[in-house]
C-alpha positions in Angstrom: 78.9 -11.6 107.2 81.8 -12.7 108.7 83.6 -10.5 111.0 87.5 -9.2 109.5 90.1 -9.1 112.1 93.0 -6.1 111.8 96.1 -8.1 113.2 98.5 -5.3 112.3 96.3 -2.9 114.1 97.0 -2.8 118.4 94.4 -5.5 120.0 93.5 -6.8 116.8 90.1 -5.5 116.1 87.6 -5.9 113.4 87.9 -3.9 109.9 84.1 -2.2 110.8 85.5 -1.0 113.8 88.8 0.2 112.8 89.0 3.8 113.5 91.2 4.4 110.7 91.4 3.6 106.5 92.3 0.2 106.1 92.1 -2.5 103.1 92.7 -6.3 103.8 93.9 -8.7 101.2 93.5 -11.9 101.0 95.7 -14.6 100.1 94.1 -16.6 97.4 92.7 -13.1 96.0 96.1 -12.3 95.6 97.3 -15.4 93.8 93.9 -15.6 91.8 95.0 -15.9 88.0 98.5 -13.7 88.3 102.3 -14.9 88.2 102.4 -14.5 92.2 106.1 -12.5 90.9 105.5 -8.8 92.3 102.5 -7.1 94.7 102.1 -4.4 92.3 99.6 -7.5 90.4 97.0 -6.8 93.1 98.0 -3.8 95.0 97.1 -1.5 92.7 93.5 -2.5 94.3 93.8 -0.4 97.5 92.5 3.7 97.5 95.5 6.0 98.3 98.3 3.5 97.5 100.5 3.9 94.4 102.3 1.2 93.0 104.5 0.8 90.4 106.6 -2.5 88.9 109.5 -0.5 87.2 110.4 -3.6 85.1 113.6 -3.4 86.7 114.4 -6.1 89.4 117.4 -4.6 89.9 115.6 -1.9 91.7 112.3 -2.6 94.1 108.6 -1.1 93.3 107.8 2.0 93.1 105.2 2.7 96.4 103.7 5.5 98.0 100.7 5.7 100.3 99.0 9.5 100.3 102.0 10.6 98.6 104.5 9.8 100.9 107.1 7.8 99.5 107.3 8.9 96.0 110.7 10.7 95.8 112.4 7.1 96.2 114.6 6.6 93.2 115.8 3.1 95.0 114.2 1.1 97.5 111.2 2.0 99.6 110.6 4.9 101.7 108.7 6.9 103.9 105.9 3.6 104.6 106.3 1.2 107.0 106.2 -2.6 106.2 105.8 -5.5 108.0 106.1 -9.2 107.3 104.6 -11.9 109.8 105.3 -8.7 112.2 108.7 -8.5 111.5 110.4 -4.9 109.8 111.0 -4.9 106.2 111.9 -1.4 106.8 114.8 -0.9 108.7 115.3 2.2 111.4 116.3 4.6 109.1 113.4 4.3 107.1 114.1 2.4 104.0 112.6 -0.7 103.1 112.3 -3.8 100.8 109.9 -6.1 99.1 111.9 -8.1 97.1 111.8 -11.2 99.7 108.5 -11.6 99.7 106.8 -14.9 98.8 103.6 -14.2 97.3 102.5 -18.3 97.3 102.0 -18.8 100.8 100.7 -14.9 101.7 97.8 -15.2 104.4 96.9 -11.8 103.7 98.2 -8.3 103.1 96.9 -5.2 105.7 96.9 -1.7 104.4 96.6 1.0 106.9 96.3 4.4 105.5 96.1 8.1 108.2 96.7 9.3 111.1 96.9 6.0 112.7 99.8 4.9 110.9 102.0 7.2 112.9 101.9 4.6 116.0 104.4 3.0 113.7 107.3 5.2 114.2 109.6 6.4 111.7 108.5 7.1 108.0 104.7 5.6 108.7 103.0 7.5 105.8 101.2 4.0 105.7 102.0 0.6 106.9 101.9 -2.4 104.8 101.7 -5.3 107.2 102.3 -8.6 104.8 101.3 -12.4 107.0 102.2 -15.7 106.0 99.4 -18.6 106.0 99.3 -20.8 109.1 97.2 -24.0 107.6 95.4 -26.2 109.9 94.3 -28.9 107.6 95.4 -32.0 106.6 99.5 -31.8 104.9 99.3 -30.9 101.6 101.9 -30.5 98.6 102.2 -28.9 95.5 103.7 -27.4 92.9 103.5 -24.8 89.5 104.7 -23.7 86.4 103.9 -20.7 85.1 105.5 -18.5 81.9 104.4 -15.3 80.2 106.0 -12.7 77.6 109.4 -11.7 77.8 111.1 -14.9 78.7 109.2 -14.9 82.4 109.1 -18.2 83.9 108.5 -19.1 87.5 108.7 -22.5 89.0 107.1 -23.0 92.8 107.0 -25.8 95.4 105.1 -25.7 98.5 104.3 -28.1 101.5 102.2 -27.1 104.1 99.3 -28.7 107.1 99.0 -29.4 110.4 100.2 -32.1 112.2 98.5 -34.7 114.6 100.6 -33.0 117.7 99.1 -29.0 116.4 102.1 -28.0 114.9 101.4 -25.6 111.9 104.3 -25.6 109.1 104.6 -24.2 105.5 107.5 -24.2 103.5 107.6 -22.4 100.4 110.0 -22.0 97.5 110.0 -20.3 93.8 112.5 -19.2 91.4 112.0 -16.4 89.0 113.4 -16.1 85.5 112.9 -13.2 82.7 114.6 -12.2 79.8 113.0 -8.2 80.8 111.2 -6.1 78.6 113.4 -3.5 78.0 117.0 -4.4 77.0 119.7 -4.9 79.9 116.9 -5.9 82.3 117.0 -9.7 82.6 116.8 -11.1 86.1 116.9 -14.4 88.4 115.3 -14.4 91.7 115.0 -17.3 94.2 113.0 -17.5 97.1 112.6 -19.6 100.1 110.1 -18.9 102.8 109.3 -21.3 106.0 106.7 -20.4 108.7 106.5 -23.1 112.0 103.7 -22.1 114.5 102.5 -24.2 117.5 100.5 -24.2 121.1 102.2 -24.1 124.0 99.9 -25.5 126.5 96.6 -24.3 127.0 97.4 -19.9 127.0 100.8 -19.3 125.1 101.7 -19.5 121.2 104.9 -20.0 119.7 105.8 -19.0 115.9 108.9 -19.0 113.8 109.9 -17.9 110.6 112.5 -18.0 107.9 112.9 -16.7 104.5 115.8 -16.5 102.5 116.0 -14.7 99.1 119.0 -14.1 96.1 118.7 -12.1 93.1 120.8 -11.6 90.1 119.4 -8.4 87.9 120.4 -6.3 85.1 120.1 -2.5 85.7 118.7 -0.6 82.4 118.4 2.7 84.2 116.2 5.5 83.0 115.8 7.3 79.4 115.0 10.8 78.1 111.7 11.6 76.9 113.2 11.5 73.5 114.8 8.4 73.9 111.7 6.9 75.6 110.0 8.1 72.3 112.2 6.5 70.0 112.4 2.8 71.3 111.0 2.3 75.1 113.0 -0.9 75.3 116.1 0.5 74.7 118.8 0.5 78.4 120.0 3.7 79.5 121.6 6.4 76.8 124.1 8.9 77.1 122.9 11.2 74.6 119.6 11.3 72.7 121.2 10.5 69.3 121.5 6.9 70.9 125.1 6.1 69.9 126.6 5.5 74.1 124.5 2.8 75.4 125.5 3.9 79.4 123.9 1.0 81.4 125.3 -1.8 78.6 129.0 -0.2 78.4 129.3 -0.4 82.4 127.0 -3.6 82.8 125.2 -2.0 85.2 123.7 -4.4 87.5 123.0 -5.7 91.4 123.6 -8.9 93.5 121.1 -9.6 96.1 121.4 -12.2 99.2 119.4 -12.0 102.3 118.6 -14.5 105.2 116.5 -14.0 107.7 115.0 -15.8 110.9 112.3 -14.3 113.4 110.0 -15.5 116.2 106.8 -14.6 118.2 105.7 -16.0 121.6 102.5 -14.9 123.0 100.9 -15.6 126.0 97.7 -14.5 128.0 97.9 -14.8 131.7 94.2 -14.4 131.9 91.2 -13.1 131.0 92.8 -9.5 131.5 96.4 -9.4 130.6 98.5 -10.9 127.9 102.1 -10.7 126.5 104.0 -10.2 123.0 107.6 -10.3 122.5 108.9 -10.5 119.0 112.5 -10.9 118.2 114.2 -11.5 114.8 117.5 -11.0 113.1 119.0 -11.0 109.4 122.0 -10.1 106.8 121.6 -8.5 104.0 124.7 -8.5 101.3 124.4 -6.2 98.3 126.7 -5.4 95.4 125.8 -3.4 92.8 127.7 -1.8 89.6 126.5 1.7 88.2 127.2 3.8 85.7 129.0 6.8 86.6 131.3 8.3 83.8 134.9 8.3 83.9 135.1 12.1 83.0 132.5 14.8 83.0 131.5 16.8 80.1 134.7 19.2 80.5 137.0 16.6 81.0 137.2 16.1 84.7 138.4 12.7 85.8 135.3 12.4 88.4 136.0 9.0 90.5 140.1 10.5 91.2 138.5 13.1 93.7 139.5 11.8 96.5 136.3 12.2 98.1 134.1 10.2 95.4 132.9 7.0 96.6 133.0 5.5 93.4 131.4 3.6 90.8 130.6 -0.5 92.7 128.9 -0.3 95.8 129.6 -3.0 98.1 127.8 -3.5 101.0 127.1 -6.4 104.3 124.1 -5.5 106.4 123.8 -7.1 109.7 119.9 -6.3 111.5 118.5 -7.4 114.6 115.4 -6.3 116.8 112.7 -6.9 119.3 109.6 -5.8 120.0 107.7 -6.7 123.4 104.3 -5.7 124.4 101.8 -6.0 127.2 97.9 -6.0 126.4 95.2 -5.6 128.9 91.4 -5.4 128.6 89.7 -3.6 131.4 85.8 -4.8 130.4 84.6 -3.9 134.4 86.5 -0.2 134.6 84.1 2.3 135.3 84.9 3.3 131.1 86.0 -0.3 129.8 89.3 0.1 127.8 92.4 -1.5 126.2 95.6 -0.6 126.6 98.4 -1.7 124.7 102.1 -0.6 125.9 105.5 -2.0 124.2 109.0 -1.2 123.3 110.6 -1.8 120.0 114.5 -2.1 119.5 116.1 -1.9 116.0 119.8 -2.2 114.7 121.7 -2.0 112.4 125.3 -2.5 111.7 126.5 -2.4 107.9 130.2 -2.8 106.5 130.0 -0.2 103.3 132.6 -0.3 100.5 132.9 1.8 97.8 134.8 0.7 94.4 135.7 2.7 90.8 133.9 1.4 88.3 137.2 0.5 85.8 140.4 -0.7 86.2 143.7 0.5 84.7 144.8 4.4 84.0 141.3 6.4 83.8 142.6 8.2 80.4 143.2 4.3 79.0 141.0 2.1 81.1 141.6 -1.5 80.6 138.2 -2.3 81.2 135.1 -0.7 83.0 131.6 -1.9 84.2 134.2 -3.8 87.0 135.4 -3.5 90.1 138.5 -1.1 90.3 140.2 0.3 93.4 139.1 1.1 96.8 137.9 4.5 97.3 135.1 4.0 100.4 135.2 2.1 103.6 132.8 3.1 106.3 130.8 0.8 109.3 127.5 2.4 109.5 125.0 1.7 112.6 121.4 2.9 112.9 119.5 2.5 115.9 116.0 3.0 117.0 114.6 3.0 120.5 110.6 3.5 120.6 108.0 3.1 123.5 104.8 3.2 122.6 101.4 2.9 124.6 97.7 3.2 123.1 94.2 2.6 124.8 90.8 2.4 122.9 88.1 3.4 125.2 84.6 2.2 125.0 82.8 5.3 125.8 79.4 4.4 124.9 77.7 0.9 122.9 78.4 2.6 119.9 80.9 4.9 121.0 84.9 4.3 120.8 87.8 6.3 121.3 91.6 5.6 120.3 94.5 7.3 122.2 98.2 6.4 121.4 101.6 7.9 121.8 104.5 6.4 120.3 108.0 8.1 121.1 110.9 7.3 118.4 114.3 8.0 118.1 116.5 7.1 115.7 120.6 7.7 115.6 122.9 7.4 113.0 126.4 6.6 113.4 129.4 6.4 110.3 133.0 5.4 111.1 134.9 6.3 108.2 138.1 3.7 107.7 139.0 5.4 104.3 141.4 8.2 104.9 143.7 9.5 102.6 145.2 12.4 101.5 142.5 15.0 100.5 140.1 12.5 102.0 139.4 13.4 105.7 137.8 11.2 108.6 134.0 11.7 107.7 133.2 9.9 110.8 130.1 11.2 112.4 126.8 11.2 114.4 123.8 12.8 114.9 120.0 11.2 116.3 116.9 12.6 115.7 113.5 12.1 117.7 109.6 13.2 118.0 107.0 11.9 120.2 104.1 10.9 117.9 100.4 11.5 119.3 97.5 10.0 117.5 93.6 10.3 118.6 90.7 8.7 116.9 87.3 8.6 117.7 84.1 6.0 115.9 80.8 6.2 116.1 79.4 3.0 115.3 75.4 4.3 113.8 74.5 0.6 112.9 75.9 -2.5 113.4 77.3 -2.7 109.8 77.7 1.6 109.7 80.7 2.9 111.6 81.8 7.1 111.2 85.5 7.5 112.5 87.5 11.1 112.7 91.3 11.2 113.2 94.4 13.2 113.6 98.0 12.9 114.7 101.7 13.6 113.9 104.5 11.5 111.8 107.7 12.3 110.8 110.2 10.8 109.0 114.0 11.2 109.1 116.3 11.1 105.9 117.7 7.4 105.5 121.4 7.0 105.9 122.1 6.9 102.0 120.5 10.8 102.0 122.7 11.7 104.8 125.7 11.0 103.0 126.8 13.4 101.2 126.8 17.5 101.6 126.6 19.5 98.7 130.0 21.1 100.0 132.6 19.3 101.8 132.6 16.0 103.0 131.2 14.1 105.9 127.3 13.2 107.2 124.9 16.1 106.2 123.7 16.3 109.5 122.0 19.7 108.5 119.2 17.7 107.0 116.6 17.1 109.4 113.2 14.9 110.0 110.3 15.7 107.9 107.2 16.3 110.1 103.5 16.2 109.1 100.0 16.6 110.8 97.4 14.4 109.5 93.8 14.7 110.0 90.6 12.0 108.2 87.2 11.8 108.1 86.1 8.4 106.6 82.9 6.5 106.6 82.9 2.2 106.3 79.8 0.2 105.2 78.7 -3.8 105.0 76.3 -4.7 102.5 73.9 -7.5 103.9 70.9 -7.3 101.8 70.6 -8.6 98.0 73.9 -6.6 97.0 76.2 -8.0 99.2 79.9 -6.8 100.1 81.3 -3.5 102.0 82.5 0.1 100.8 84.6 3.3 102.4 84.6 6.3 102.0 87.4 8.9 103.7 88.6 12.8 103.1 92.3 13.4 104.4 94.6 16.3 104.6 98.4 16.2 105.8 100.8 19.6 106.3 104.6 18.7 106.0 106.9 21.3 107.1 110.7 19.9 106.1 109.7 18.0 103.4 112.8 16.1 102.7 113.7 16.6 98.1 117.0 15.6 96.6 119.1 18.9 96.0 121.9 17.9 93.1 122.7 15.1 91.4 125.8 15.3 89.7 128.8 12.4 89.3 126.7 9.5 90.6 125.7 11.7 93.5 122.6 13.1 95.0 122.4 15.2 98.1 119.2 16.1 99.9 117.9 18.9 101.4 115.1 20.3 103.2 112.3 21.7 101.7 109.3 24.3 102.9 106.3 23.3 103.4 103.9 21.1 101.3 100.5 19.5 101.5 98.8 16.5 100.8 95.3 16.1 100.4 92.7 14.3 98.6 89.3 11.5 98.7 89.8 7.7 98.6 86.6 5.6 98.0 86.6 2.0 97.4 84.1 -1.2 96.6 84.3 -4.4 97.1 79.9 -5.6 95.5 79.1 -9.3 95.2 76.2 -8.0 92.9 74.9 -11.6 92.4 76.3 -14.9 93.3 78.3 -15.2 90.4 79.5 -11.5 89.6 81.9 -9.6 91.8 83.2 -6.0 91.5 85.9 -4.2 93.2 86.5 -0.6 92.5 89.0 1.7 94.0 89.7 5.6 93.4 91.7 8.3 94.4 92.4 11.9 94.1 95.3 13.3 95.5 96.2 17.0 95.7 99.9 16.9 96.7 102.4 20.5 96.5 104.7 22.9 97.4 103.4 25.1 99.8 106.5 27.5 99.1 108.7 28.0 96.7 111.7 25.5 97.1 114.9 25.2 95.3 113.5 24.3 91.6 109.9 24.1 92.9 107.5 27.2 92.8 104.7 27.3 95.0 101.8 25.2 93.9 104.0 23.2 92.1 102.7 19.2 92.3 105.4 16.7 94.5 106.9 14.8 91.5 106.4 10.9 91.6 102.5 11.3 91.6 99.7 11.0 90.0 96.6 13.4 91.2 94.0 10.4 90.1 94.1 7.0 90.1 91.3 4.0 89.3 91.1 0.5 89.1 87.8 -1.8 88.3 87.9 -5.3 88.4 84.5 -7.4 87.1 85.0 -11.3 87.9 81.8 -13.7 86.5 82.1 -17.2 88.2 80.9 -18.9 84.9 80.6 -22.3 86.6 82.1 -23.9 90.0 85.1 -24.6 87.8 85.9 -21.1 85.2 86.0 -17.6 86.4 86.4 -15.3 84.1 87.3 -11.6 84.7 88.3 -8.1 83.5 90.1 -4.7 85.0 91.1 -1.7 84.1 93.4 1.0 85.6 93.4 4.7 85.1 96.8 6.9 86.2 96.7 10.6 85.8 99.8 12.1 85.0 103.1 12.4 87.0 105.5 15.2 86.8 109.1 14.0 87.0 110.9 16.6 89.0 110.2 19.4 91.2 110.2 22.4 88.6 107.0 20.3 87.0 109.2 20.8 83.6 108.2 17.3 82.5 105.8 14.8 82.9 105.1 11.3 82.2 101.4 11.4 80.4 98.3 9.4 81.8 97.5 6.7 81.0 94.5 3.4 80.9 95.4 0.0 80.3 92.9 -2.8 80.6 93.7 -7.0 81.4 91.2 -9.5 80.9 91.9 -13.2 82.3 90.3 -16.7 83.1 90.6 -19.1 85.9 90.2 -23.0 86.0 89.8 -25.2 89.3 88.8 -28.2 89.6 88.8 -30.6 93.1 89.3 -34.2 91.8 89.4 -36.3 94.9 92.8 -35.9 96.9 94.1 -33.6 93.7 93.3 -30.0 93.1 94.0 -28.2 89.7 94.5 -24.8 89.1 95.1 -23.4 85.6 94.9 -19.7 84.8 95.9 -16.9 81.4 96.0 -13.9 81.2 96.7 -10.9 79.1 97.6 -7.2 80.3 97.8 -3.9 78.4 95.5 -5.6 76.4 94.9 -2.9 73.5 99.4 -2.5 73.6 98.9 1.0 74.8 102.6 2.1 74.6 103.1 4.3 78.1 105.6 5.1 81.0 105.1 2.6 84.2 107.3 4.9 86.1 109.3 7.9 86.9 112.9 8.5 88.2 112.2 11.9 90.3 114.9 14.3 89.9 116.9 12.2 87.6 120.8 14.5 87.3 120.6 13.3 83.4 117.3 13.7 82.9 116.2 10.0 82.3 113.6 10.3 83.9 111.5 7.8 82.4 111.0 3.7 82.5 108.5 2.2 79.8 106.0 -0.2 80.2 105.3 -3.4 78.3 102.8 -3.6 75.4 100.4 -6.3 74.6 101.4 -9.4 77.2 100.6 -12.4 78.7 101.5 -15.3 80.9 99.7 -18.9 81.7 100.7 -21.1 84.3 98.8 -24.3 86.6 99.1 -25.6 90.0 98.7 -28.9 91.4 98.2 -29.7 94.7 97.4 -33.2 96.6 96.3 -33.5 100.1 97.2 -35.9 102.0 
């Protein structure tokens, strides 16, 4: 059986001998019969990873790993992601997926424990995406795909090797839907570009490029009654259904970001190599929301001087570099491999804050637009991190893993908005922790390999949590870094014999003492706090059986056990983190019919997931099952692909995902029913 390498892990080894949980992806799995539109198509695959597509692209996927992660209401948090080893998560902690192109993916790495902590800030799992480097003849092709809803996606790609070595894809799609709920349609373009080449006979050279805009509708959540009466319906003010919020403000978001990065590696020897990684990017965002003009009692909310209003607007310059040194010391008296780096990030954003409406706010002339100024603030994050890890060969079937990574993050805001009743909230604060990991494997066969692990991760609030105090105004810099101790036990098999394939097996357990939980939300405004302690533990087990040539089956499960640990603000002790499901399965059965038609099945059980910390509500499980076929056919120079597909394929009505700690209450985004999409591919090489 071919041997898997680990690129996102230090020295790249193989999956068996990974001393950590880890699920690899590949490429054409994840473009096999799907609309290649969001990861959550083939994530949902991987043990210990929860992940969500809100139906919402005016918001990202919902994704934790073990739990962390879930109390995002926007974006992603407390996991680390990675594109052709570039961040997707900036230094604060809060990340993006929406730029990436699924249609020229290499593979996707999953790394779940202990280990992830060598990743600095908020690594309760890193998510290390890779974009193909082909090194066949050129090739060209396109596709056409459409399903339920108004969904339509057209792609174009070009991609080979040519007779000088140099490696080149270049990617595009565009992404259209109606949504499935009302206020939700979207438009999403993507452009991605990868050039990769040898420079003489020991150095590499590789550059990438992606560009993505999206235009999106914002439905916003609904009440469990509303959900009840009409799960398509936007955002309501009131369960009688008469103040359609998110349609009245046209709630909404405007995407753009560009980005360029490259990666020049060398080895000087048989001993010693080099890494440096440098890349940089903007980001523009503009997004309208719904807060009222008034409260409930009449108060005009946006004239508080301090309220930043109803439109943010917001220009995100990011730059970084990452350089490493690699040597293997095979003759040392215990041979061992030492990896030691330093990773810069930055940040510098231009923030601007809007009303909602224009006019008098007792006789707007119209609202769901951009009013007045009312914030102005340059925010800069900044990470420094040196790292160093060695895996030591203590014995043939012996291995030990050692890292440290140090990280410190700081947070700077330079308020230019002061007015009367409005004071300079300009601010700072940094906050640091020296992460320490430590694995050991025992390898008892050549396709067996028992691995033990512990270490400490933390994660600091991102700047938008830091924003706001409950009282006052200014940078809550009384809200500190969450930090956790993480400990595994897991077990990894191959399969050689007439059942071919591999399956893992692993126990964890993490202690977080300032778990970080929003506090109040009130006006358009949530502030954070510290909470006490809370724990996460649970059993991931997954399968990947070629049980005969033609019939393949992948299973994944997971039981989590994530709570309060004491009694917190709304929470009681024993109380279940909201955002999370305790268990979660997916089985996938794909019979290769002939050379040309696969055909295949799945099914995916989630448990149910409380919506807020008092565990007052919850989103009920649920199981949905898709069923799909595949066609490919090689005709010369020309190669077909044609796939459909249906999903929720008994139109089970149930809640995709959760809004944790929603101020109003909506708390709840619905799924679609019954649907499907078809699309093909043609390709010609050259």
């Amino acid at each position: 059986m071919a041997t898997t390498e680990v690129r996102s892990a230090a020295g790249s080894p193989s999956l068996q001998a990974l001393p950590t949980s880890a699920t690899v992806l590949d490429g054409e799995a994840l473009r096999d019969r799907q609309l290649q539109v969001n990861l959550s198509e083939s994530l949902a695959s991987v043990p210990g990873l929860q992940i969500k597509n809100r139906q919402n692209y005016a918001q990202d996927l919902q994704l934790s790993v073990r739990g962390y992660g879930a109390r995002s209401t926007f974006g992603l948090r407390g996991v680390r992601l990675y594109v052709d080893g570039i961040p997707a998560t900036m230094p604060d902690g809060q990340g993006s997926l929406s730029h990436i192109d699924i249609a020229s993916l290499e593979r996707v790495e999953v790394l779940r424990g202990p280990y992830s902590a060598l990743y600095g800030n908020s690594a309760g799992g890193v998510v290390s995406m890779y974009t193909e480097t082909p090194t066949g003849a050129p090739s060209v092709e396109g596709g056409f795909a459409v399903g339920s809803n108004g969904q339509k996606r057209l792609s174009a790609k070009a991609s080979g090797q040519t007779a000088q070595g140099l490696s080149y894809v270049l990617s595009a799609s565009r992404f259209l839907t109606d949504g499935y709920r009302d206020h939700s349609a979207a438009d999403r373009n993507i452009a991605n570009a990868k050039l990769s080449t040898a420079i003489g006979d020991d150095a590499q050279l590789t550059i990438v490029a992606n560009t993505m805009e999206s235009d999106a509708q914002d439905p916003q959540g609904l009440t469990w009654k509303q959900y009840q009466a009409n799960p398509r319906r936007a955002s309501m003010d009131s369960d009688n259904g008469n103040a359609p919020v998110a349609e009245s403000f046209d709630t909404r978001k405007s995407l753009k970001q560009t980005q360029m990065g490259a990666t020049y590696e060398r080895k000087f020897n048989g001993t010693h190599s080099v890494a440096l990684t440098a890349y940089a990017g903007h980001r523009s965002m503009e997004q309208y929301q719904s807060i009222p003009l008034k409260n409930s009692s009449g108060y005009a909310i946006q004239e508080n001087a301090k309220h930043a209003g109803g439109v943010i607007d917001m220009s995100r310059d990011y730059a970084g570099v990452d350089a490493r040194w690699t040597g293997k010391f095979s003759d040392a008296p215990i041979p061992v491999t030492v990896t030691a780096g330093l990773a810069m990030d930055y940040v510098q954003e231009d923030r601007k804050g809007y009303k909602n409406y224009t006019g008098n706010v007792n006789a707007p002339t119209a609202i769901g637009v951009k009013g007045n100024l009312s914030r102005d603030e340059k925010n800069t994050i900044t990470n420094i991190d040196p790292y160093v890890q060695a895996t030591w060969q203590l014995a043939p079937r012996w291995s030990l893993d050692t890292g440290l990574r140090y990280s410190r993050v700081k947070f700077e805001i330079d308020d230019r908005f002061i007015r009367p009743g409005n004071p300079d909230d300009s601010d700072s604060t940094s906050q640091h922790k020296a992460l320490p990991v430590v694995s050991l494997a025992h390898q008892l066969s050549t396709n067996q390999t028992l691995y033990a692990s512990a270490g400490r991760g933390f994660e600091t609030p991102t700047l938008a949590e830091m924003s706001y105090r409950n009282d006052g105004s200014g940078m809550n810099t009384a809200l500190q870094p969450s930090v956790s101790s993480q400990y595994e036990v897991g077990y990894r098999q191959r399969l050689t014999g007439d059942v071919r394939g591999s399956w893992s097996a692993a126990i964890f357990r993490s202690n977080t003492s300032d778990e970080i939980v929003s506090d109040l939300s009130a006006g358009g405004r949530t502030t954070y706090r510290n909470a006490g302690d809370t724990r996460r533990q649970g059993v991931e087990l997954q399968g990947d059986l070629r049980l005969t040539p033609q019939l393949q089956l992948q299973a994944a499960y997971t039981y989590l056990d994530a709570t309060f640990r004491q009694a917190s603000g709304t929470a009681a002790a024993g109380n279940f983190l909201p955002g999370l499901a305790k268990q979660h399965l997916w089985l996938g059965l794909d019979y290769r019919i002939t050379p040309e038609w696969t055909v295949g099945v799945s099914a995916e059980h989630m448990g149910k997931v409380f919506v807020n910390d008092a565990n007052s509500e919850a989103a009920p499980s649920y199981t949905v099952a898709a069923a799909s076929v595949g066609y490919r056919k090689v005709m010369g120079p020309w190669t077909l692909r044609a796939f459909a597909r249906v999903d929720n394929l008994f139109d089970r009505q149930y809640v995709g995902s959760v809004i944790v700690n929603d101020g109003n209450s909506r708390y709840y985004e619905g799924a679609p029913g019954r649907n499907w999409s078809t699309g093909m591919n043609l390709a010609y090489s050259f």
